[in-house]
C-alpha positions as CSV (number, residue, x, y, z in Angstrom):
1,X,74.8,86.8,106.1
2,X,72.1,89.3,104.7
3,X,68.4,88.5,105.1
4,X,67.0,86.5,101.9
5,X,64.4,87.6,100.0
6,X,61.8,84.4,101.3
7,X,62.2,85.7,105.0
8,X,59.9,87.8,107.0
9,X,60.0,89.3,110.3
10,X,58.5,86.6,113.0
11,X,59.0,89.0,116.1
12,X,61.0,92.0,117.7
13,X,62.9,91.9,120.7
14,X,63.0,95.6,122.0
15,X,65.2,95.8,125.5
16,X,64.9,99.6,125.3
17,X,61.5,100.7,124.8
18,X,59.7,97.3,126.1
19,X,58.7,98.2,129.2
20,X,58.0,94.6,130.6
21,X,60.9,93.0,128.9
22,X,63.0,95.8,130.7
23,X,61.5,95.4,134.3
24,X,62.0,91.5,133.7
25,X,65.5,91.7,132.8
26,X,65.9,94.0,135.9
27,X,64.2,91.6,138.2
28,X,66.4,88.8,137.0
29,X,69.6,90.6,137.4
30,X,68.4,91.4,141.3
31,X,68.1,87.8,141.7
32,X,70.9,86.6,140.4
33,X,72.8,89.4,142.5
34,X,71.3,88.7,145.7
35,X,72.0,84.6,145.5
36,X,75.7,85.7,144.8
37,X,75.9,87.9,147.6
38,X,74.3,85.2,149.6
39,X,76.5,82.4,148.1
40,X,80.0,84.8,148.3
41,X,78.5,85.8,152.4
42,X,78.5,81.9,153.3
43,X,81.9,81.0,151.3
44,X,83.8,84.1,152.4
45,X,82.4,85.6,155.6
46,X,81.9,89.7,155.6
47,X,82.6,90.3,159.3
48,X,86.3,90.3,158.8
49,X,85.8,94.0,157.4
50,X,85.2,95.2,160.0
51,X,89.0,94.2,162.1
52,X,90.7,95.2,158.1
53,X,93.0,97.5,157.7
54,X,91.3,100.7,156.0
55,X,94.2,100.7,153.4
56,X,92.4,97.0,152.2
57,X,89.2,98.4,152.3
58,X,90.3,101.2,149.3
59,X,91.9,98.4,147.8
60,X,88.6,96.4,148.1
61,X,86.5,99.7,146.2
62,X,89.2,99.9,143.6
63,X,89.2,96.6,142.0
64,X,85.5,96.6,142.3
65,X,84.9,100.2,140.2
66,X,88.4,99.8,138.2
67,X,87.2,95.8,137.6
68,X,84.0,96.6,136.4
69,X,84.9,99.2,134.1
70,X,86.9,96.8,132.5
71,X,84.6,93.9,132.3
72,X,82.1,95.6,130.6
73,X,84.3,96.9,127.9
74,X,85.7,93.2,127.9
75,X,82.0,91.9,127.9
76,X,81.4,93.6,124.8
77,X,84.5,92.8,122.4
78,X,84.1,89.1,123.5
79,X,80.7,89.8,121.7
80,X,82.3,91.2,119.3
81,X,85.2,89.1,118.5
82,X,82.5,86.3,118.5
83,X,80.6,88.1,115.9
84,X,83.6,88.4,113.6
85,X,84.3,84.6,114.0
86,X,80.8,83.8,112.6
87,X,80.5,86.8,109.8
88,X,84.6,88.4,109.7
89,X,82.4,90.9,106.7
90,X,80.2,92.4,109.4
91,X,80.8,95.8,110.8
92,X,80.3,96.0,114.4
93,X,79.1,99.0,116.1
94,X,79.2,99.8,120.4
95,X,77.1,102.3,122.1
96,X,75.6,102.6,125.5
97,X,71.9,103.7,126.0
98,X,69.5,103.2,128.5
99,X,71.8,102.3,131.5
100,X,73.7,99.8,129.4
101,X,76.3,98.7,127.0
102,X,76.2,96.8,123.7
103,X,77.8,95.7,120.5
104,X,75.5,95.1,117.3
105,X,76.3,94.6,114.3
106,X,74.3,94.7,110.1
107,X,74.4,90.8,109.8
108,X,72.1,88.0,110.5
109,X,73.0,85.2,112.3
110,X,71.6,81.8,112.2
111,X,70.4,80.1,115.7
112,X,73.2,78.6,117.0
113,X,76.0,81.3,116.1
114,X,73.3,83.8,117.7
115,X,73.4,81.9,120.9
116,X,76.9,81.3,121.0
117,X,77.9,85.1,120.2
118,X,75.0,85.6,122.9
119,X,76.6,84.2,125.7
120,X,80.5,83.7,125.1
121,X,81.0,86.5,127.7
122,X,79.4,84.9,130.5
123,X,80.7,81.6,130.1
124,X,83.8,82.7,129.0
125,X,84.4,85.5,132.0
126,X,82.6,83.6,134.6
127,X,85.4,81.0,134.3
128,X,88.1,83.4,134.0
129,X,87.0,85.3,137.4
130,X,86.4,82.1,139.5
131,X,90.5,81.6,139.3
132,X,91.4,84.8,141.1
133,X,88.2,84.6,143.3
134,X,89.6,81.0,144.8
135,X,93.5,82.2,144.7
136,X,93.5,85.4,145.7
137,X,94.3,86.5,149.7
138,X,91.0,87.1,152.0
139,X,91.5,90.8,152.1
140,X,91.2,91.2,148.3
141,X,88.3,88.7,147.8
142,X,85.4,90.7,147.9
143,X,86.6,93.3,145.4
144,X,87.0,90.6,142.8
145,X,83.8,88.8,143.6
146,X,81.8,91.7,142.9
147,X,83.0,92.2,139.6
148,X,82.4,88.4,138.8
149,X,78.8,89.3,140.5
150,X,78.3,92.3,137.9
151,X,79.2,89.3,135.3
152,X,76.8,87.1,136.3
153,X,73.9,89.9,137.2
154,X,74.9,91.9,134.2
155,X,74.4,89.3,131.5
156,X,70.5,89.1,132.6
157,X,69.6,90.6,129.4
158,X,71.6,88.1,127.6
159,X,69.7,85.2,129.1
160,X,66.4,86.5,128.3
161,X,67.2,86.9,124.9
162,X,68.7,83.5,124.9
163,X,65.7,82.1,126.5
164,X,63.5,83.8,123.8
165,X,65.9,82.4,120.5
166,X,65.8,79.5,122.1
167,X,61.7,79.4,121.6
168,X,62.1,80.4,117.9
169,X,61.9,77.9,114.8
170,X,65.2,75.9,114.2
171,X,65.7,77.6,110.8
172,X,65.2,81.3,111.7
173,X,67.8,84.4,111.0
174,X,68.6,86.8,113.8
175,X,69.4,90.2,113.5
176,X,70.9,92.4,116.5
177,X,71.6,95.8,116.0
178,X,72.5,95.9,120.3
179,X,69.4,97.1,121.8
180,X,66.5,95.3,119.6
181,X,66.6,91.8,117.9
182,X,64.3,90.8,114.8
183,X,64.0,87.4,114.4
184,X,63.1,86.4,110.6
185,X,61.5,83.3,109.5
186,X,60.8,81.6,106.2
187,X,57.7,82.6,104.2
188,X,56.8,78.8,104.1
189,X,57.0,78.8,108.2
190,X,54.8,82.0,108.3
191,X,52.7,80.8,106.4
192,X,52.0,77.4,107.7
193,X,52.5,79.8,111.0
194,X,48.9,81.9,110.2
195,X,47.3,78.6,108.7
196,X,47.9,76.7,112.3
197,X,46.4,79.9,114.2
198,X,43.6,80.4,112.3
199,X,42.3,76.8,112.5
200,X,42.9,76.3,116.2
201,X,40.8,79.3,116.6
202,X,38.1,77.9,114.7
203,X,38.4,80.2,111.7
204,X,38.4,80.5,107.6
205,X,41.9,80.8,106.7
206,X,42.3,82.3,102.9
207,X,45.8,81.7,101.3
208,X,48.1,84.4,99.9
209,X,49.1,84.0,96.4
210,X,52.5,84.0,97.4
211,X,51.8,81.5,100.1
212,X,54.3,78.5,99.9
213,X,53.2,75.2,102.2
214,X,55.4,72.0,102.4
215,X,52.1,70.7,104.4
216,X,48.9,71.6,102.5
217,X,46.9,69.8,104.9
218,X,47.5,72.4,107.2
219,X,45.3,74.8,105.4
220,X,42.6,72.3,105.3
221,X,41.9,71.8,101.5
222,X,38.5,70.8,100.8
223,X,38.3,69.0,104.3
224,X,39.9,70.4,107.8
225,X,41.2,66.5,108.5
226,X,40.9,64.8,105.5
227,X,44.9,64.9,104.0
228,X,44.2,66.2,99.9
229,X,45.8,62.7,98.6
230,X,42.9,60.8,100.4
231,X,40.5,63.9,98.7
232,X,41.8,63.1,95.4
233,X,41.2,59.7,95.9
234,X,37.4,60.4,96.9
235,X,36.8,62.3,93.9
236,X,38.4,59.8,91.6
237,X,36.5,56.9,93.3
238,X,33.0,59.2,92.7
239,X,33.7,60.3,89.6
240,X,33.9,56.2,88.5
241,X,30.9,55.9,90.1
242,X,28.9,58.3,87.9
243,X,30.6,56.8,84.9
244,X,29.2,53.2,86.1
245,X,25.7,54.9,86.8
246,X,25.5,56.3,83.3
247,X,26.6,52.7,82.0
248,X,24.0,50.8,83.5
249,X,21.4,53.3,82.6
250,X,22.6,53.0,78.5
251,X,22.2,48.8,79.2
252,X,18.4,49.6,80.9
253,X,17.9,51.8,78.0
254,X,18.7,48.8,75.3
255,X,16.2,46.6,76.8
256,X,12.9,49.0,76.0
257,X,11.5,48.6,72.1
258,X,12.1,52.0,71.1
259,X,8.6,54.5,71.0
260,X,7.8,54.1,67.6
261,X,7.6,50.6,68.1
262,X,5.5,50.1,71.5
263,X,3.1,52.8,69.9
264,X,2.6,50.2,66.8
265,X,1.8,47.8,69.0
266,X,-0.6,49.3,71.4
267,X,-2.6,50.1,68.3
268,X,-2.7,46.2,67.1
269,X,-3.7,45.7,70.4
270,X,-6.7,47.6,70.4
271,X,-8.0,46.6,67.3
272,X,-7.4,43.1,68.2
């Protein structure tokens, strides 16, 4: 879907020039490469290589740089074809930059497409790989697993930004053009978004004109607790107050002769 007019940009998600995200996403992918190797070293034990057959041992680097060549292409169209299942209008585009491959595309996605378009490849290929890893002879195993290893590593980046969607507000847009993701959020959720900020850091927050709030108490009107219906309700309850007041005081005023008459009879008093 295109971006509606009432949404604003929330928060970029820039795997190419973010520094930190990028070390991060490198870090996790060493992990979860070394814990495969570790797992693959206790299920399928590496001394054998060294009684193989050097014929096996080509074989071995073969399906290993041939395989992973042809998962990553595979990684992306299963991205892609996900994409079109969600949005069939969108136009998809592939590049590599940066040391890795990706497929974007011009559309935004809602939360749960996102996620799903997000991480279809790894599900979907980690299960696929695991049949040839437990069928296949000994002396071909290793040059499978690493492929399903460059699966698992490989889709680091996909799991960040997966964790990070998964933080975002239940009703927010995402738009991934393959290397950076801008996630879009209501006005009404930005605003109430600044309003919550500014008041648990203790400061004046000043609506926008175009501010929309389905909560106004969270910008604190006329009170920082007090909800505006009880408000209301305090001024109405004053305001019949005064009214009373002013009553009483007419009745107090009826009582007292009025000044032309208590000066008359001041003056019969003194002559009396």
């Amino acid at each position: 879907m295109k971006l509606p007019q009432n949404y604003d940009l929330l928060e970029t998600i820039d795997l190419k020039s973010d520094k930190k995200s990028n070390a991060l996403i490198q870090a996790i992918s060493i992990v979860l490469y070394v814990l495969l190797f570790i797992g693959g070293y206790f299920t399928k034990d590496l001394t054998f290589f060294a009684y193989l057959h050097f014929k096996y041992i080509i074989f071995n680097v073969l399906i290993a740089v041939l395989g992973s060549i042809v998962y990553i292409v595979l990684h992306e169209l299963t991205h892609a074809v996900f994409i079109k299942i969600f949005e069939p209008k969108s136009k998809v585009k592939f590049g590599f930059t940066a040391g890795m491959a990706y497929a974007g595309s011009d559309e935004c996605f809602k939360k749960l497409p996102y996620l799903v378009i997000a991480l279809a490849p790894l599900v979907i290929w980690t299960l696929l790989l695991l049949i040839p890893c437990l069928l296949v002879p000994m002396v071909y195993f290793w040059g499978i697993y690493f492929v399903q290893m460059l699966n698992v590593s490989g889709a680091a980046g996909d799991i960040y930004v997966t964790i990070k969607v998964l933080k975002a507000p239940k009703d927010c847009l995402i738009l991934d053009n393959g290397v950076s993701m801008e996630v879009y959020v209501s006005d009404v959720f930005k605003a109430e978004l600044r309003a919550k900020a500014a008041k648990q850091n203790g400061e004046h927050f000043s609506p926008d004109s175009n501010d929309v709030f389905l909560d106004r108490t969270i910008i604190g009107e006329n009170s920082d607790d007090t909800p505006k219906s009880d408000v209301t309700a305090n001024s109405e309850n004053q305001t019949e107050g005064l009214l009373s007041l002013n009553k009483q005081e007419a009745n107090v005023g009826k009582n007292f002769p009025k000044t032309e008459e208590r000066t008359a009879s001041v003056e019969n008093d003194d002559k009396n």
